[in-house]
VEXFIGU-885252 format. One line per field, with one value per atom (N, C-alpha, C): chain; atom name; x, y, z; residue in one letter. Coordinates in steps of 0.02 Angstrom, whole numbers, padded with zeros to 5 digits. Layout:
chaine (A/...)
atome (CA/...)
x (X/...)
y (Y/...)
z (Z/...)
residu (a/...)
This chain:
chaine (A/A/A/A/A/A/A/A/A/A/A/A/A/A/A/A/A/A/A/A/A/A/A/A/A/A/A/A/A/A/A/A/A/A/A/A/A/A/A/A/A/A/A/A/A/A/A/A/A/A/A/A/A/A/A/A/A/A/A/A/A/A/A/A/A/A/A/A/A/A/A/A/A/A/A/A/A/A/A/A/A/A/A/A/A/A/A/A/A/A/A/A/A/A/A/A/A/A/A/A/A/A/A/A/A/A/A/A/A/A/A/A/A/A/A/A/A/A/A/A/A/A/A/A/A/A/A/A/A/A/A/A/A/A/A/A/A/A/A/A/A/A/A/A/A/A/A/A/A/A/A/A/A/A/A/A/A/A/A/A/A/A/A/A/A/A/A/A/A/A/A/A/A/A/A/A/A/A/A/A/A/A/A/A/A/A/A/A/A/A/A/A/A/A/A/A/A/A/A/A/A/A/A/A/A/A/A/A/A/A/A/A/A/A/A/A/A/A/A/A/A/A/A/A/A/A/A/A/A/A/A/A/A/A/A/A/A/A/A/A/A/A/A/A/A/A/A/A/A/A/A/A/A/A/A/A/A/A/A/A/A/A/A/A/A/A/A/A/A/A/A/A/A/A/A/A/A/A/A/A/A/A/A/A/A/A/A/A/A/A/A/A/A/A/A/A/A/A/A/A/A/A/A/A/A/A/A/A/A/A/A/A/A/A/A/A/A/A/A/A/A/A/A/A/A/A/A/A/A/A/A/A/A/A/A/A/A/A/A/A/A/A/A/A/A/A/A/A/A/A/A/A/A/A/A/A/A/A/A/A/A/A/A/A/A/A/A/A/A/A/A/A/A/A/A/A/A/A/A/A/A/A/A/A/A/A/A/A/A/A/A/A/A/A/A/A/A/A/A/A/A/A/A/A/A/A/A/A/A/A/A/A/A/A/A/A/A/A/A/A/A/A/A/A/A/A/A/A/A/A/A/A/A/A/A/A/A/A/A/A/A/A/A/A/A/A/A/A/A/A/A/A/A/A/A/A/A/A/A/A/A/A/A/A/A/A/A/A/A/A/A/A/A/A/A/A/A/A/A/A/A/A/A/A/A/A/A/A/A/A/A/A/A/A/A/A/A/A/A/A/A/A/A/A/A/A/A/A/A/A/A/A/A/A/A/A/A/A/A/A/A/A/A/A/A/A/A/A/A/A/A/A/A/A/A/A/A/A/A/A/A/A/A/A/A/A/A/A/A/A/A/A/A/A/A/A/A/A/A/A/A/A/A/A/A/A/A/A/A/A/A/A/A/A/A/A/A/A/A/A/A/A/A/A/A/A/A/A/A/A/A/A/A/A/A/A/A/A/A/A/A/A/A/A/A/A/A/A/A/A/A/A/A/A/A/A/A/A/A/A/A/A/A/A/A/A/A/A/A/A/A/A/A/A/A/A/A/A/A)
atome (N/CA/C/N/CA/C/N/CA/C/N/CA/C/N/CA/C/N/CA/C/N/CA/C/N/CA/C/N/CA/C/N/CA/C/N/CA/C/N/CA/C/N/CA/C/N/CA/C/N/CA/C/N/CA/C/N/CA/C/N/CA/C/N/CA/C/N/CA/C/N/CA/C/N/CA/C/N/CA/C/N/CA/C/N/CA/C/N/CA/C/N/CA/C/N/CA/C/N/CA/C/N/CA/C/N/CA/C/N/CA/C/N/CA/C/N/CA/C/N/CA/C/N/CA/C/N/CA/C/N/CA/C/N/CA/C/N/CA/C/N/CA/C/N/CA/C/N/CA/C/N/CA/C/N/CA/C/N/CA/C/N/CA/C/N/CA/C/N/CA/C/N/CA/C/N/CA/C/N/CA/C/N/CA/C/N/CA/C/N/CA/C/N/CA/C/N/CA/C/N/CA/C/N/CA/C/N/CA/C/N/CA/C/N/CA/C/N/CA/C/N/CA/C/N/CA/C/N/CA/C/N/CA/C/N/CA/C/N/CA/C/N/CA/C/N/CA/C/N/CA/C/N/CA/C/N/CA/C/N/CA/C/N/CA/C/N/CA/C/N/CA/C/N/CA/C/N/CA/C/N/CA/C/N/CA/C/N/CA/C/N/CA/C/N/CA/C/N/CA/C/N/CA/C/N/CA/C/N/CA/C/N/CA/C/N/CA/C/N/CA/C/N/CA/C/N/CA/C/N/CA/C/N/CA/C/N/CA/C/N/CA/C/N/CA/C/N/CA/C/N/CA/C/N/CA/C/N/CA/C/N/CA/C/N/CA/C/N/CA/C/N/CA/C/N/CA/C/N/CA/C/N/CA/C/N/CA/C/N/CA/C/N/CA/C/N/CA/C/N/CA/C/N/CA/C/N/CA/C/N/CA/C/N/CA/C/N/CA/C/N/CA/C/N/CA/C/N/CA/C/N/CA/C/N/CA/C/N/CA/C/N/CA/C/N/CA/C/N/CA/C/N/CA/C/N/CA/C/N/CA/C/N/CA/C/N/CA/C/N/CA/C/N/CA/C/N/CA/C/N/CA/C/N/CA/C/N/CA/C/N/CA/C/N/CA/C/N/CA/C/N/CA/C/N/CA/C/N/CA/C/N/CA/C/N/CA/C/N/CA/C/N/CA/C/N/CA/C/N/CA/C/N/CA/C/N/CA/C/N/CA/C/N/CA/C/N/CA/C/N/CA/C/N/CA/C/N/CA/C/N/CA/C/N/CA/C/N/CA/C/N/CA/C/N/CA/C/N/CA/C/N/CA/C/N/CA/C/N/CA/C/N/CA/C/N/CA/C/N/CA/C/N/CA/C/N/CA/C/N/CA/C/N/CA/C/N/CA/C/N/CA/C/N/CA/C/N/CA/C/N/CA/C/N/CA/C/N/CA/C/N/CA/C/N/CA/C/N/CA/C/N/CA/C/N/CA/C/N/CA/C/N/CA/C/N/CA/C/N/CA/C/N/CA/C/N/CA/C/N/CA/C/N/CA/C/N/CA/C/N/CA/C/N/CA/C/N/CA/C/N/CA/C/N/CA/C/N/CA/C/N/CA/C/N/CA/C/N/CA/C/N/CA/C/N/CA/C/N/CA/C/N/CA/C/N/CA/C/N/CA/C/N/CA/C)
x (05780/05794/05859/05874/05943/06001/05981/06035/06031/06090/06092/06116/06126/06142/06048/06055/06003/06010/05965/05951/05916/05948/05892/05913/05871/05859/05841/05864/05821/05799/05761/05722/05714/05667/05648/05671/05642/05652/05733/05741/05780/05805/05836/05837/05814/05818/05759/05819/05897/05938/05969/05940/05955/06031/06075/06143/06150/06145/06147/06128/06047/06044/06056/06090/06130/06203/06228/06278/06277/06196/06216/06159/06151/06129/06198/06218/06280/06323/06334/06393/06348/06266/06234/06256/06238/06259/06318/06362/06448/06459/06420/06412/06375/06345/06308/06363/06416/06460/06435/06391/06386/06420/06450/06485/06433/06447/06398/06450/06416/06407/06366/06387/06371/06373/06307/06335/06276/06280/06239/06199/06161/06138/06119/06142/06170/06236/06277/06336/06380/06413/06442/06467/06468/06533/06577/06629/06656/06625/06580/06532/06472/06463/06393/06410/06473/06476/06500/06526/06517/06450/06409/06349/06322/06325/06299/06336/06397/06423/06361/06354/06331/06262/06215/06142/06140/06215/06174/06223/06257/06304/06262/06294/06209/06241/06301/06290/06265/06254/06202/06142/06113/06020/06010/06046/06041/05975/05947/05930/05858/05809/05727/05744/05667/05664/05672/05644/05654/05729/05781/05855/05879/05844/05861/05863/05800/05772/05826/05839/05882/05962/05984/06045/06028/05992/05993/05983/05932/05922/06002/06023/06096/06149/06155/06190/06177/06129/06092/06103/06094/06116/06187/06227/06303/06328/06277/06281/06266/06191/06178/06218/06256/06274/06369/06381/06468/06467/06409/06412/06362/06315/06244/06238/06240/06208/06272/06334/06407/06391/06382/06392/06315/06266/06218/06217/06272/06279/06331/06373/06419/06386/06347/06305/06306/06312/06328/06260/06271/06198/06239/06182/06181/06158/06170/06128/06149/06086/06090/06041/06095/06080/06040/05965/05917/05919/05880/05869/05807/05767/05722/05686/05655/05585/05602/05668/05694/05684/05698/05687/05607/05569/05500/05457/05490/05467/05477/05551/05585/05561/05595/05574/05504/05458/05386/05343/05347/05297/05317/05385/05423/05390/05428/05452/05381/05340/05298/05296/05343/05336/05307/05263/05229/05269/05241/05269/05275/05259/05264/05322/05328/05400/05454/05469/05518/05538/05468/05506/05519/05501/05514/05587/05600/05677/05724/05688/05725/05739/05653/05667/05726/05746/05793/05864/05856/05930/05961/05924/05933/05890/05868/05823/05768/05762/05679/05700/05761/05784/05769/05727/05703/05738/05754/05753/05734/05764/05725/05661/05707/05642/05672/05644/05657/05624/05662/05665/05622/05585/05526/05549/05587/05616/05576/05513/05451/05474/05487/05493/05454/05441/05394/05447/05390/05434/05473/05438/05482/05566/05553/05614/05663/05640/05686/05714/05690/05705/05761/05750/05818/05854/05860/05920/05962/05916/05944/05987/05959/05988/06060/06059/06119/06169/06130/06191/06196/06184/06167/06195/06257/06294/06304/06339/06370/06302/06253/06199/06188/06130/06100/06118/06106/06127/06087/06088/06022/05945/05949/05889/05866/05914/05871/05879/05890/05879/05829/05779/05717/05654/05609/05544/05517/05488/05446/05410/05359/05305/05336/05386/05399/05459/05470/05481/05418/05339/05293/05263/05275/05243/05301/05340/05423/05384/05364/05337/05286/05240/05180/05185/05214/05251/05295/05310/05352/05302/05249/05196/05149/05140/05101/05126/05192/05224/05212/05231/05230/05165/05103/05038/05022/05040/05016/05075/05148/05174/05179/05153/05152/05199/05211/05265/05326/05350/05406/05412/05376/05414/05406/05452/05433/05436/05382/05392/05388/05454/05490/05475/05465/05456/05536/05552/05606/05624/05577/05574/05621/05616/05658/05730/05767/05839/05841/05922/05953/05940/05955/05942/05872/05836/05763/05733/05734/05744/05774/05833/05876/05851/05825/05785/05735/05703/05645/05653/05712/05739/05745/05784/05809/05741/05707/05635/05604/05611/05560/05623/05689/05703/05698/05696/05692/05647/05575/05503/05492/05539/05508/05572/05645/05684/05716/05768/05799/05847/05865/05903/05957/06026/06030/06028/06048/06032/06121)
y (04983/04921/04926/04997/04993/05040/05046/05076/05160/05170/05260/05293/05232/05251/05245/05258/05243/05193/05159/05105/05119/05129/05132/05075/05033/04982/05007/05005/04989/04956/04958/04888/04902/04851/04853/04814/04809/04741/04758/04701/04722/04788/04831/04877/04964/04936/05015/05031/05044/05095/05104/05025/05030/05044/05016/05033/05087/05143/05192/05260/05243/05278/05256/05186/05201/05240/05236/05257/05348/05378/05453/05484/05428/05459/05449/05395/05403/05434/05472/05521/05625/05610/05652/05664/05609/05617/05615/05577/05605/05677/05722/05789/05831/05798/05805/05811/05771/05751/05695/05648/05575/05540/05477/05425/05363/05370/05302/05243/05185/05113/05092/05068/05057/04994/04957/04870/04874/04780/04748/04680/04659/04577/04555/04495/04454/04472/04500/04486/04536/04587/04632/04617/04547/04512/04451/04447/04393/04353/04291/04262/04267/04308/04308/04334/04361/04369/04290/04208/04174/04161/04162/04145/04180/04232/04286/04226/04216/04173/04116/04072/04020/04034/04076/04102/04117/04168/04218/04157/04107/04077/04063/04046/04003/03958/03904/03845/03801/03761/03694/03701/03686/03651/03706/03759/03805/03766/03812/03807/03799/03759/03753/03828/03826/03906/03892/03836/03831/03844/03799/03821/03897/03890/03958/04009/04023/04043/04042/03981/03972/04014/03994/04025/04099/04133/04204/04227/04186/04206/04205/04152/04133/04183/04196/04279/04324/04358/04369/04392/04342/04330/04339/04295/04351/04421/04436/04529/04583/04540/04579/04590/04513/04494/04526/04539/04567/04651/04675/04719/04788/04758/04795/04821/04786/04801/04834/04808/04862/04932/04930/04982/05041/05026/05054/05051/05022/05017/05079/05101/05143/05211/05201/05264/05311/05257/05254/05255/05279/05269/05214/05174/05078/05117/05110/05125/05056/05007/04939/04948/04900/04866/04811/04823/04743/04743/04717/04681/04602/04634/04554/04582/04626/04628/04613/04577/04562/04503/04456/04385/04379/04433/04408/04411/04456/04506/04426/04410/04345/04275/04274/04198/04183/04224/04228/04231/04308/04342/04303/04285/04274/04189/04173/04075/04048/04084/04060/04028/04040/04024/04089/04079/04112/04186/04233/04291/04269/04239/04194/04147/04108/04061/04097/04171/04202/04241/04255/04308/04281/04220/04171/04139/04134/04131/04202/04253/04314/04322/04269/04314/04249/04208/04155/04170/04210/04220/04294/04341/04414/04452/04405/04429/04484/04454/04490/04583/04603/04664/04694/04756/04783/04853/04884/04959/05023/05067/05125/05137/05154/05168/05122/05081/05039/05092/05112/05150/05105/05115/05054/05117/05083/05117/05090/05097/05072/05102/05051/05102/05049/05051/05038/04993/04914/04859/04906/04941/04950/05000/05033/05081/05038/04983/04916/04880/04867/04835/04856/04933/04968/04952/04977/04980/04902/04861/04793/04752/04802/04771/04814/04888/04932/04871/04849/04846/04773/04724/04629/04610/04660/04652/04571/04546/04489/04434/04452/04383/04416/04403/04399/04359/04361/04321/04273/04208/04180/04206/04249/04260/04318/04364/04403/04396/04331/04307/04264/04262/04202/04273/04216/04245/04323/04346/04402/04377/04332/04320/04303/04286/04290/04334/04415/04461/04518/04498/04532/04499/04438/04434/04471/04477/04519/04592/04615/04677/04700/04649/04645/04658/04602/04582/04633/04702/04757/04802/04799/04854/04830/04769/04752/04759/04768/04781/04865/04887/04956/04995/04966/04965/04941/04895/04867/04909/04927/04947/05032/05063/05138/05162/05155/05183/05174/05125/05078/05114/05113/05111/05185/05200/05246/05221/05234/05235/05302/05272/05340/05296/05342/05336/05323/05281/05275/05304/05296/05292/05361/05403/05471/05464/05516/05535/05515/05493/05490/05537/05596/05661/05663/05654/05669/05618/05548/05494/05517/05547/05556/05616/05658/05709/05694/05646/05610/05571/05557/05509/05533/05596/05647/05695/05695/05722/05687/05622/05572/05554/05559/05560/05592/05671/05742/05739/05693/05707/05635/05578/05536/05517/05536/05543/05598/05599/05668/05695/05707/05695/05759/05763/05850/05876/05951/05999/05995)
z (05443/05407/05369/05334/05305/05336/05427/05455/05421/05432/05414/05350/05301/05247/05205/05129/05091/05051/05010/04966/04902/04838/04811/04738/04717/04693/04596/04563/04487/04463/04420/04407/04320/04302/04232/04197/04126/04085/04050/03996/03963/03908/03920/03872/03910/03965/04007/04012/04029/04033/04119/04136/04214/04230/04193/04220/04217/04136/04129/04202/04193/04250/04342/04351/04406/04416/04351/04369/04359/04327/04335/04383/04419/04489/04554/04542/04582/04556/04506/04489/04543/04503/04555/04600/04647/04721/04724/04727/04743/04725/04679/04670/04718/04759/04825/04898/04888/04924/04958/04926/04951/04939/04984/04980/04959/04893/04849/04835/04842/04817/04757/04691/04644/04634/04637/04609/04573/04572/04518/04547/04524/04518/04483/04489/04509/04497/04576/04566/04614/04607/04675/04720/04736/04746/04724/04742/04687/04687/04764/04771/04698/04723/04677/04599/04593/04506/04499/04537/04484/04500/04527/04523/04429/04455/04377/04332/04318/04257/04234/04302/04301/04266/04285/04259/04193/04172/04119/04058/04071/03999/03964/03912/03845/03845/03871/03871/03915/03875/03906/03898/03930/03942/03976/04033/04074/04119/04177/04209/04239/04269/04275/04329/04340/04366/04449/04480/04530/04551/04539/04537/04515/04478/04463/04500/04523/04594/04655/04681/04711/04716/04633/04626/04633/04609/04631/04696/04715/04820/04839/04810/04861/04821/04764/04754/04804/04810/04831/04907/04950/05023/05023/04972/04996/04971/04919/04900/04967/04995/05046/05109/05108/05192/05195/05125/05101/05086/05065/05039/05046/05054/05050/05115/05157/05239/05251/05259/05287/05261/05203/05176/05190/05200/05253/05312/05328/05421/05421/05367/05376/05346/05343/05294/05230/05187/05104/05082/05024/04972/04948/04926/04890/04813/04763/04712/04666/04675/04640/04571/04534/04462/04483/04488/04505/04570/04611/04674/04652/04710/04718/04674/04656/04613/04560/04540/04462/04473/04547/04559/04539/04576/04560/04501/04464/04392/04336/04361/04295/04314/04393/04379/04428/04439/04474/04407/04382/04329/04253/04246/04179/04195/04232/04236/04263/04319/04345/04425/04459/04525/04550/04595/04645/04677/04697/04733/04800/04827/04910/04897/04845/04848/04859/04778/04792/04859/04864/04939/04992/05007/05056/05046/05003/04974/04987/04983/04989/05077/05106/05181/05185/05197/05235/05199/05133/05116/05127/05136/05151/05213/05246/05299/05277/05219/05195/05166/05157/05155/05083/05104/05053/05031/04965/04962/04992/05020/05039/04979/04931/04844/04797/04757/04704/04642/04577/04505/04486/04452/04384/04318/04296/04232/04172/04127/04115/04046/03998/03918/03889/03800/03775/03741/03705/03681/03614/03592/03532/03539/03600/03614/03652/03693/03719/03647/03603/03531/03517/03501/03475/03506/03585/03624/03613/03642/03640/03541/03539/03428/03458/03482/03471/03540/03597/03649/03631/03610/03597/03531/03514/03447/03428/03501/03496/03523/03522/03569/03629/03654/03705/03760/03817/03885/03880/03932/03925/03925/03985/04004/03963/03932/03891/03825/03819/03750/03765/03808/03802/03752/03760/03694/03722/03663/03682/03737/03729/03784/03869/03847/03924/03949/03916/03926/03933/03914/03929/03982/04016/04051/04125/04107/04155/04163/04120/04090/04153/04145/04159/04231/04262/04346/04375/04342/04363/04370/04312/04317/04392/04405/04449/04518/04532/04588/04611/04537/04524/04581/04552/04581/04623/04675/04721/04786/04768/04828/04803/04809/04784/04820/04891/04924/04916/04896/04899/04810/04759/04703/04653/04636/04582/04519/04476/04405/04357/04333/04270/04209/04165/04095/04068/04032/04029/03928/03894/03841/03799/03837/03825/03825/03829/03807/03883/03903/03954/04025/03990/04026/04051/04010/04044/04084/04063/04121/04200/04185/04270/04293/04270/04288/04307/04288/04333/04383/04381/04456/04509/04482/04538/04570/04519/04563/04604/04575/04610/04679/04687/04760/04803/04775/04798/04834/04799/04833/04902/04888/04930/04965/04977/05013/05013/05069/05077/05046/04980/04955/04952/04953/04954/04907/04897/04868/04838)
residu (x/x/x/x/x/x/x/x/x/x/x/x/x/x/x/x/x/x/x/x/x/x/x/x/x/x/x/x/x/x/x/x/x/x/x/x/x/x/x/x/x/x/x/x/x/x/x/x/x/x/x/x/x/x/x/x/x/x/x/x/x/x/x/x/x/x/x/x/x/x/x/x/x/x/x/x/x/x/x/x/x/x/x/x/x/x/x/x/x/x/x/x/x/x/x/x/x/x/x/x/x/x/x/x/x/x/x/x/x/x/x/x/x/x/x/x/x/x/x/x/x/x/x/x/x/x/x/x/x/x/x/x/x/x/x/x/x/x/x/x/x/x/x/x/x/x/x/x/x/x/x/x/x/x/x/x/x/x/x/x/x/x/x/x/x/x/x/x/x/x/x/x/x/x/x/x/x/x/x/x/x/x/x/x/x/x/x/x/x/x/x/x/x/x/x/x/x/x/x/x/x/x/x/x/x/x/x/x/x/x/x/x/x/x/x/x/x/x/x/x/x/x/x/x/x/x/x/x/x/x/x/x/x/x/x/x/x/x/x/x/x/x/x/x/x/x/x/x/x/x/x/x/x/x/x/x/x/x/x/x/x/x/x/x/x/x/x/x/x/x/x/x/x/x/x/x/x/x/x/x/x/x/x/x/x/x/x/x/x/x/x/x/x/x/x/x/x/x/x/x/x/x/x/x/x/x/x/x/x/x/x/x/x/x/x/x/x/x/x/x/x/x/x/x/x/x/x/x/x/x/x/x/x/x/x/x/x/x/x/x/x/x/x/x/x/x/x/x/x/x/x/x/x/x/x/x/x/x/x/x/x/x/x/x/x/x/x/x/x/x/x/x/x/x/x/x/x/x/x/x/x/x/x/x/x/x/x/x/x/x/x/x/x/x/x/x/x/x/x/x/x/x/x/x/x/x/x/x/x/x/x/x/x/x/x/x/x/x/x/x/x/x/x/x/x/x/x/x/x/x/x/x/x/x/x/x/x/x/x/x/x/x/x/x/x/x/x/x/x/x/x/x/x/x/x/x/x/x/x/x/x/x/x/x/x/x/x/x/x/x/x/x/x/x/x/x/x/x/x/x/x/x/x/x/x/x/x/x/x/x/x/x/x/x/x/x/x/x/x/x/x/x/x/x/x/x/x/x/x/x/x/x/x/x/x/x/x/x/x/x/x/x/x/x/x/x/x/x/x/x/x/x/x/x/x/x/x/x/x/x/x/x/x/x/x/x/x/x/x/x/x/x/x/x/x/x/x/x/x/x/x/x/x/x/x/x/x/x/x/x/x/x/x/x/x/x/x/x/x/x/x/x/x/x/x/x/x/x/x/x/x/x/x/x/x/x/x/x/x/x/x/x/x/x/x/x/x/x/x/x/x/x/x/x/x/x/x/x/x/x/x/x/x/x/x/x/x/x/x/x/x/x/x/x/x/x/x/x/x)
């Protein structure tokens, strides 16, 4: 499904440290002598970063979830169709900021549309394309608190400036993926120091892909 390169996806709410630890697993591997790809979503290509503008501004009324929905599938479909698939057709590790389980976690588990709407949106805009392993980077509301007071100096984005309750129900919809696809996902404790987080990453690829030495 992702050709001869690997895929691996992060996930988690606001404040879990996802950029952080994509970028020191792809420093890992290029220490491996892998040729890594580092993006994000919404966005990783010019396409889809204005999309990201359009989602994350705080002006206006912003957006119902259905559209919403929409605008991220269609990021989305041109991240995958510019960037994602070449770059596993050429045999790169992908190491993404977010994929779909953030579509389904926010605007499924968060907003309330269905897990069948989103992915049905995912299959007609990305041909249904999933991660080799998707990270569940899982920390506790109060260690997300801190982080987000230390990194949200200036305000929050839209979306992670909406309420507690519908950042636990985000919560909730990551743990439930977590559990229902066991193969597909690892969950790390994220709540620890940097170091000990990526030490759990790197185990958890060691054990369910091939990762080198």
């Amino acid at each position: 499904m992702t050709g001869s390169g690997h895929f691996i996806a992060f996930e988690g709410g606001e404040g879990a440290g996802k950029s952080t630890q994509a970028r020191l697993l792809a420093d890992a591997l290029r220490a491996r002598g892998q040729n890594v790809v580092v993006t994000r979503e919404p966005g990783g290509t010019p396409g889809a970063e204005a999309i990201r503008a359009l989602l994350l501004a705080t002006e206006g009324e912003g957006w119902l979830p259905r559209a919403e929905a929409l605008l991220f599938a269609a990021a989305r479909a041109d991240h995958v169709e510019r960037l994602i698939r070449p770059a596993l057709a050429a045999g790169k590790w992908v190491v993404c900021d977010r994929f779909i389980d953030s579509s389904r976690a926010y605007q499924g588990g968060g907003a309330g549309l269905s897990d069948a709407e989103v992915m049905e949106l995912h299959r007609i805009g990305s041909m249904g394309l999933l991660p080799d392993l998707t990270v569940l980077i899982a920390v506790s509301p109060e260690i997300a608190a801190e982080r987000l007071a230390r990194r949200d100096v200036d305000g929050a984005d839209r979306i992670g400036g909406r309420p507690a309750d519908f950042h636990a129900r985000v919560a909730a919809a990551f743990e439930r993926f977590a559990q229902g696809e066991p193969a597909r996902f690892a969950r790390i404790d994220g709540d620890g120091p940097p170091a000990a987080t990526h030490a759990a990453i790197v185990a958890a690829l060691q054990t369910r892909l091939e990762l080198p030495s």
